[in-house]
C-alpha positions as CSV (number, residue, x, y, z in Angstrom):
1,X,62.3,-58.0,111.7
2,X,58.5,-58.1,111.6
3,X,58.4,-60.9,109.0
4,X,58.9,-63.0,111.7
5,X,55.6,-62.6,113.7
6,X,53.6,-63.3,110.1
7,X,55.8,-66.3,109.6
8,X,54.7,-67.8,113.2
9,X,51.4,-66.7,113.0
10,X,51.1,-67.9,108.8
11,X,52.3,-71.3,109.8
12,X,50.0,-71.8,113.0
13,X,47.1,-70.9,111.2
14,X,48.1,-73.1,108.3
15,X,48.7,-76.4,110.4
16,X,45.5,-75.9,112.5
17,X,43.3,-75.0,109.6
18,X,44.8,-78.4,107.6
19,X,44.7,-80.3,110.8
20,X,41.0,-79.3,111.3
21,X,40.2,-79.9,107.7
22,X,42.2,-83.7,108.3
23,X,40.1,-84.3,111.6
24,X,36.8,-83.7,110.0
25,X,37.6,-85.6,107.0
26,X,38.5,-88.4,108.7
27,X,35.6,-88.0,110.8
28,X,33.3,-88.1,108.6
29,X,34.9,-91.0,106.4
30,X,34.5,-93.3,109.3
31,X,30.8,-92.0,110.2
32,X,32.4,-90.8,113.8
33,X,31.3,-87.5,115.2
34,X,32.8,-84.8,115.2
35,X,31.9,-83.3,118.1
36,X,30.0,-85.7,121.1
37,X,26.5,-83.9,122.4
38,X,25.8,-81.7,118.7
39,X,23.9,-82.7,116.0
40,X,26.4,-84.2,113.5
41,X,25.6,-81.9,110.6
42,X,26.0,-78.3,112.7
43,X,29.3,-80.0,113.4
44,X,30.9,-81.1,110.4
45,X,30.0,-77.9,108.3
46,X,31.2,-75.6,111.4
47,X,34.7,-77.8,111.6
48,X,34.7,-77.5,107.4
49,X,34.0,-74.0,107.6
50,X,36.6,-73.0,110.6
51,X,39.3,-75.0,109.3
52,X,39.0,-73.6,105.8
53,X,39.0,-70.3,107.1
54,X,41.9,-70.6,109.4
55,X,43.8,-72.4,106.6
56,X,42.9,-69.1,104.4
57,X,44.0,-66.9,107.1
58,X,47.5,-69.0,107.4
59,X,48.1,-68.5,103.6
60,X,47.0,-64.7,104.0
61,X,49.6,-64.4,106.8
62,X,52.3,-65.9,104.5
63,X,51.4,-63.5,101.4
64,X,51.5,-60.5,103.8
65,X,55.6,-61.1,104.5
């Protein structure tokens, strides 16, 4: 019964960490920002470092059931 909060929370984690990771990637690939009004650098390694970590935390959430 409470493997199904960690499930939820595993897999929102997961697809907004990967999807954050895709974004920036793709960003960067085609030299668009990332964010508008921040210097392209801060951004890029801020995205890179919170989808990584929220990707992490997904795959912690998962291991945890």
């Amino acid at each position: 019964m409470e493997s199904g909060p960690a499930i939820f929370a595993g897999t929102a984690f997961a697809l907004f960490g990967a999807a954050l990771l895709l974004w920036t990637g793709a960003c960067v690939l085609h030299r668009a920002p990332v964010a508008h009004r921040v210097s392209p650098v801060a951004s890029t390694a801020l995205a890179t470092v919170f989808g990584a970590v929220f990707l992490v935390l997904g795959v912690w959430c998962f291991t945890r059931v």
